[in-house]
VMD Tcl script that draws the C-alpha trace (Angstrom):
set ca {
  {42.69 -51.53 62.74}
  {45.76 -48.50 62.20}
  {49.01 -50.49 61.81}
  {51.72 -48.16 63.89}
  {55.40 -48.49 63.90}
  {56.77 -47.17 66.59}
  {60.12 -45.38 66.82}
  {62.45 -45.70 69.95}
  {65.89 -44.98 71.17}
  {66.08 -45.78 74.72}
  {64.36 -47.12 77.52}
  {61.14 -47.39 75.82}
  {58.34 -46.53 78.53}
  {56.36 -44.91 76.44}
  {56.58 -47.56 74.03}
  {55.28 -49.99 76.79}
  {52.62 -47.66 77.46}
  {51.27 -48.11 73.88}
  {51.76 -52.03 74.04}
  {49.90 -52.12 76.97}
  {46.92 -49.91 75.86}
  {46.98 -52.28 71.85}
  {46.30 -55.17 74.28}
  {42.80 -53.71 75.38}
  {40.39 -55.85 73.40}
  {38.65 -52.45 71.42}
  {41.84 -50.94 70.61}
  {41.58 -49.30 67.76}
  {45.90 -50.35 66.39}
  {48.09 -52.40 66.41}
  {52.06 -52.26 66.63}
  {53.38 -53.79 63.78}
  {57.15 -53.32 64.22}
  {59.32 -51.27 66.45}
  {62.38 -49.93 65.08}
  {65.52 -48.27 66.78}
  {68.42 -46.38 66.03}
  {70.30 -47.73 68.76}
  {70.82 -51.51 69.22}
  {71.23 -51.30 72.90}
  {67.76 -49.31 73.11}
  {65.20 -51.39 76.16}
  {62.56 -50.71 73.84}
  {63.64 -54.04 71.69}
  {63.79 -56.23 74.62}
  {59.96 -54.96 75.25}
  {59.07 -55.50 71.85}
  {60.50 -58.57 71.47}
  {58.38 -59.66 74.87}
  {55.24 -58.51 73.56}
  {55.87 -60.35 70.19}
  {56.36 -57.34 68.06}
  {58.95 -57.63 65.47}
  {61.87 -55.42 65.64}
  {64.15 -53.85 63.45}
  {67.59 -51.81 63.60}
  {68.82 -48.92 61.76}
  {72.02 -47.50 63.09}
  {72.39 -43.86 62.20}
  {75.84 -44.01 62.51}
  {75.82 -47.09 59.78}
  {75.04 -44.05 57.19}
  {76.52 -41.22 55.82}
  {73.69 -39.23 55.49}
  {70.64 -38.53 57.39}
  {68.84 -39.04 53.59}
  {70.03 -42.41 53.22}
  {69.20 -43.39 57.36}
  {65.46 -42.08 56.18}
  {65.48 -43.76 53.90}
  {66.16 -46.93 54.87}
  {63.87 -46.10 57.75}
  {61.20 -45.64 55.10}
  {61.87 -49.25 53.31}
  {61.58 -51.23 56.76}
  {58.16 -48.70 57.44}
  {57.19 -50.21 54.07}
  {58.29 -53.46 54.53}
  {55.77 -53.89 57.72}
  {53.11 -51.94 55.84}
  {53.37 -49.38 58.37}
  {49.85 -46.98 58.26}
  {50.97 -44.40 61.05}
  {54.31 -43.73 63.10}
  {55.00 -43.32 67.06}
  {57.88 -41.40 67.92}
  {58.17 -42.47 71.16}
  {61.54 -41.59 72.32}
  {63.26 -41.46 69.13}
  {66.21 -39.71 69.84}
  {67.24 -37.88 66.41}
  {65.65 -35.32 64.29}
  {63.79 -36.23 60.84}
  {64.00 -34.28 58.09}
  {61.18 -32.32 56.47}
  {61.03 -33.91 53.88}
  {60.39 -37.59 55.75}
  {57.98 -35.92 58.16}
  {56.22 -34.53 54.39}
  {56.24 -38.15 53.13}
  {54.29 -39.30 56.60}
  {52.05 -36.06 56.53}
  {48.88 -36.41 59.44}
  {50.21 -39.92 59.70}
  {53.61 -39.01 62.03}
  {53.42 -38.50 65.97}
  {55.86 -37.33 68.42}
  {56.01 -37.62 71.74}
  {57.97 -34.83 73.45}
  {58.77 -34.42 77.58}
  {58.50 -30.93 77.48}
  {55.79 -28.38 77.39}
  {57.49 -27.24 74.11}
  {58.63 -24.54 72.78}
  {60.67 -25.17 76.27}
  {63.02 -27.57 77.53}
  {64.00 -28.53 73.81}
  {66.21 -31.26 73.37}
  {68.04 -33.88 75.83}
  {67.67 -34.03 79.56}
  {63.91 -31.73 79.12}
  {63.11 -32.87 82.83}
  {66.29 -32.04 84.43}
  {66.11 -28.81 83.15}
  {62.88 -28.46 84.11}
  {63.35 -28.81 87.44}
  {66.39 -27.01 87.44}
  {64.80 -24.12 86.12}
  {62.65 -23.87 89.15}
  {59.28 -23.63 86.93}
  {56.15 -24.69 88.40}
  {54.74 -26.85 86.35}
  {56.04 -28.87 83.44}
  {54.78 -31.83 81.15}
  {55.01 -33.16 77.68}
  {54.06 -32.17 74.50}
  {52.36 -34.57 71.46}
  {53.01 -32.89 68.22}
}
mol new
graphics top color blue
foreach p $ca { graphics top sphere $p radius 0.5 }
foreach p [lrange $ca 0 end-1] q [lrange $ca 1 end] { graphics top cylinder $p $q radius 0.2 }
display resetview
């Protein structure tokens, strides 16, 4: 069984997604915590439904991105954390924490990258006019 923490900002729909599919009986993970940087995020109020303990680290609480990643690092380790979700997660990591989580980091993006980078990806999309669009899992 992979232990996955799962990183949100927002709504969280893709973090119900994955809640939904650890329920299935041959599931190969389980969601051990969900953390935020936002303390308004849905995401807690569906991880908190489903059981799944929940954490928040305020980026703005720090006064470097270093010392945020870290501290998202200590709560990873604190739930024993074996793989991490970006589902949503609304600010960039550093190389150096995506080194530290090497072939054990995913990232769920709603564009068919390299286009449609950052916020509002489907908006843009459509305002683009382009024909077909999607996500991208990096």
């Amino acid at each position: 069984m992979l232990d996955v923490a799962v990183l949100v900002s927002g709504r969280g729909s893709n973090l119900q997604a994955l809640i939904d599919a650890c329920a299935e009986k041959d599931f190969p993970a389980r969601i051990v915590a969900v953390i935020s940087n936002n303390p308004g995020a849905y995401g807690l109020e569906r991880a908190r439904a489903a059981n799944i303990p929940t954490s928040v680290i305020n980026h703005r609480d720090f006064e470097t991105r270093e010392s945020f990643e870290e501290a998202i690092d200590d709560e990873l380790k604190k739930y024993k954390a074996k793989f991490i979700c970006l589902a949503g997660f609304m600010r960039i990591l550093d190389a150096r924490f995506v080194n530290r989580w090497k072939d054990r980091i995913l990232n769920v993006h709603p564009s068919l990258l390299p286009s449609f980078k950052g916020l509002h990806t489907q908006e843009r999309a459509l305002e683009s006019g382009v024909r077909f669009t999607g996500c991208t899992v990096h």
